[in-house]
C-alpha positions, -999 to +999 in steps of 0.1 A: -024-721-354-005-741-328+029-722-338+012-690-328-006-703-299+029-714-291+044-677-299+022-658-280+026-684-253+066-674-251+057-642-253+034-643-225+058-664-204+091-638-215+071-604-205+053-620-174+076-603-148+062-566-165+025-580-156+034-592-126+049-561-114+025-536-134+000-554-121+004-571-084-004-532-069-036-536-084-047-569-073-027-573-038-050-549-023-083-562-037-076-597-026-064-587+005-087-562+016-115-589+028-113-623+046-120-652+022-107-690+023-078-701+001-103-716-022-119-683-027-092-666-033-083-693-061-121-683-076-108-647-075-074-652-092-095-670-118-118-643-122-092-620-124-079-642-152-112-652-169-117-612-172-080-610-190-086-634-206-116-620-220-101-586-229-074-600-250-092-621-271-111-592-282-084-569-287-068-600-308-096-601-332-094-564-334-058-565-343-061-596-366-091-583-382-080-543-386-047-549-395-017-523-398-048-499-393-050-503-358-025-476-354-052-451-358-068-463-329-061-438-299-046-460-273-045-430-248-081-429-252-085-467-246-059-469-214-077-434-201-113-449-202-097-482-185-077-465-160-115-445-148-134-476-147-108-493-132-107-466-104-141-464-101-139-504-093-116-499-070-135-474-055-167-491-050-144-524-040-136-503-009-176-492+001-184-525+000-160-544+018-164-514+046-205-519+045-200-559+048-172-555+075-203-530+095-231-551+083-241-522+065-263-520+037-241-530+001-252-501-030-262-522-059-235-502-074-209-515-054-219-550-053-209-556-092-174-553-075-180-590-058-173-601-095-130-598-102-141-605-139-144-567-145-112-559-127-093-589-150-115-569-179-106-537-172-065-546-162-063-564-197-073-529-215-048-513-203-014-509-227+011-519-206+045-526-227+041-564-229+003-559-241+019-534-271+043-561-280+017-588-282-006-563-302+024-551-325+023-590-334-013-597-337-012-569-361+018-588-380-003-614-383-033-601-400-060-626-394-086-624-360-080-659-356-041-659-357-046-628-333-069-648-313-045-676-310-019-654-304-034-636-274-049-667-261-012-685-257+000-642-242-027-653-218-013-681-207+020-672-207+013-641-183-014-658-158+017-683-150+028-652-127-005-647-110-008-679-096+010-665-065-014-642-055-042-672-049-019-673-015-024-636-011-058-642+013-041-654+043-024-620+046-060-605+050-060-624+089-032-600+096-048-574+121-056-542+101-041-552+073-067-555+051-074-520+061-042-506+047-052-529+018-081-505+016-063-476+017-041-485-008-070-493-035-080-461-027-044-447-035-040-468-067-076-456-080-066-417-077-037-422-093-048-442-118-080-414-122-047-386-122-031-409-150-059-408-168-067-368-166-034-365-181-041-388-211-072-371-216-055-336-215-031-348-240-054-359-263-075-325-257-043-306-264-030-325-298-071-320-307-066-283-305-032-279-322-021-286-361+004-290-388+014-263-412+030-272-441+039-237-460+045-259-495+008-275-490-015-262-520-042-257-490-023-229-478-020-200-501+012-181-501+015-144-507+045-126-513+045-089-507+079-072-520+086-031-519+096-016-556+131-007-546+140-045-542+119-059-570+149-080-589+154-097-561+127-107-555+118-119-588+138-147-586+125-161-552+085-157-568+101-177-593+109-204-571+080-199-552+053-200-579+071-236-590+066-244-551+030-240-547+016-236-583-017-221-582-021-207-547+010-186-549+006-149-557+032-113-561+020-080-550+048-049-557+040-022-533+054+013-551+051+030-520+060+028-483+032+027-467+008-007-467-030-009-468-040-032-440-068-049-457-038-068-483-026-086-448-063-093-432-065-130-446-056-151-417-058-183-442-028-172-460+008-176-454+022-142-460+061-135-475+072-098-464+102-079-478+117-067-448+117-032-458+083-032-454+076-046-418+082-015-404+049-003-419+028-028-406+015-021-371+027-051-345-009-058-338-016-069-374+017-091-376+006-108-342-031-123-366-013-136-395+014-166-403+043-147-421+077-152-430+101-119-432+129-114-464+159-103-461+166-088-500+196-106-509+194-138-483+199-169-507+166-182-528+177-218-529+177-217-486+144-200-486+127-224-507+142-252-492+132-238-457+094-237-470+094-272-484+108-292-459+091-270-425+063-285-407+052-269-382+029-283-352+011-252-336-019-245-314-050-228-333-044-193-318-005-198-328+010-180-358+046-182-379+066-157-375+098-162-391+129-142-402+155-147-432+182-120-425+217-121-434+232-124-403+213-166-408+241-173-431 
């Protein structure tokens, strides 16, 4: 245990410059944006620290405990809610300080913002590159006390940089000051809210998309050939039936014209013989996923096409594909 304690300590100590910077815009202005003694600016530092301190610990048992598993977890969902309640911190740092500087009344809201623990909490949640690094380990590890240890000597090894910023509170007796201090919490906290609206609309938008794979047995395939090219064709159901087993079917159409209703299953990746897209109105193509034949393009490039193509599309997004001569 002492050999990680150690690791993560040189870890800690080797990435401190990222916290420091990622983090000094964060704190600066809260220390500064009120008059306190040195002493009490120490207390804050330590809060600041305890609340870190607090926040990797947990996520070291996590990553001990979980394992390689703890790749599933949505970290843009953890840093979004962090970078909120962080801004709303900030936030209600700023009402307070303004209704103690006007003798105001303080919102029991805003006085949980006395305590720096929450901001230490809410800065260790956040995954900034050193904390991935030190998590990428823990996860190495595979034990919540070796990721304890580990984080607990990270912890160390960063809060080495913060020390500095104890000395921060004689910079608050610089007239107005602490007033831009104020401003800037209030800059940091809407960025950090914009930040986090981005997260969140990423994770909304990869919610509302998915994969197609076209040689998955959960997609049927249907292959739709015109008469007049039917020995062609025949060799690519061939390949196609040995592709997807029992979800693949061959329909021969002996006429030129196509009944709608053979093309109205949305569920199933369609195969057309080019000769007969022009007798299927462009308002039915736009529903379906489909994949248009040149008779004559090469089987083996078709086949191969289909089992190596994943696709990542939106749920109203379809295939539409061509294999023409002129791809050669």
């Amino acid at each position: 245990m002492i050999k990680t304690l150690i690791e993560g300590f040189t870890l800690g100590f080797s990435t401190g410059t990222i916290c420091l910077v990622s983090c000094t815009p964060i704190y600066l202005p809260y220390l500064i944006s009120e008059n306190r003694s040195f002493s009490k600016n120490i207390w804050k530092v330590l809060e600041i620290s305890l609340g870190r301190f607090f926040s990797y610990i947990v996520f070291g048992l996590l990553a001990g405990w979980i394992g390689s598993n703890i790749a599933t977890i949505n970290r843009d969902l953890f840093t979004a809610i962090a970078y909120i309640l962080l801004s709303c911190f900030l936030i209600l740092s700023v009402v307070r300080t303004k209704k103690k500087q006007n003798k105001c009344h303080i919102p029991a809201v805003a006085k949980i913002t006395s305590s720096a623990f929450l901001l230490g909490v809410f800065t260790g949640i956040n995954f900034c590159p050193s904390f991935l690094i030190a998590l990428s380990k823990a996860v190495d590890l595979a034990g919540p006390l070796s990721g304890a240890f580990l984080f607990l000597g990270f912890f160390f090894g960063t809060s080495i940089f913060l020390i500095p910023l104890a000395f921060s509170g004689f910079l608050s007796y610089i007239k107005n000051l602490k007033y831009i201090a104020q401003l800037a919490s209030i800059a940091i906290a809407v960025w950090f809210l914009f930040s986090a609206g981005v997260k969140l609309h990423g994770i909304y938008t990869s919610s509302q998309a998915y994969y197609l794979d076209p040689s998955a047995e959960q997609y049927p395939m249907t292959l739709l050939v015109h008469q007049s090219n039917q020995n062609y064709f025949a060799e690519l159901a061939d390949s196609l039936f040995n592709l997807k087993k029992e979800n693949f079917a061959l329909t021969v159409i002996k006429s030129d014209t196509l009944n709608h209703q053979e093309i109205a299953n949305q569920k199933i990746i369609y195969l057309f013989d080019s000769y007969l897209v022009d007798f299927i109105a462009p308002e039915h193509l736009k529903k379906i996923h489909y994949y248009e034949i040149e008779a004559g393009y090469p089987v083996p490039k078709i086949t191969n096409f289909l089992r190596n193509s994943v696709m990542k599309l939106k749920k109203e997004d379809k295939i539409h594909f061509s294999f023409t001569q002129k791809m050669h």
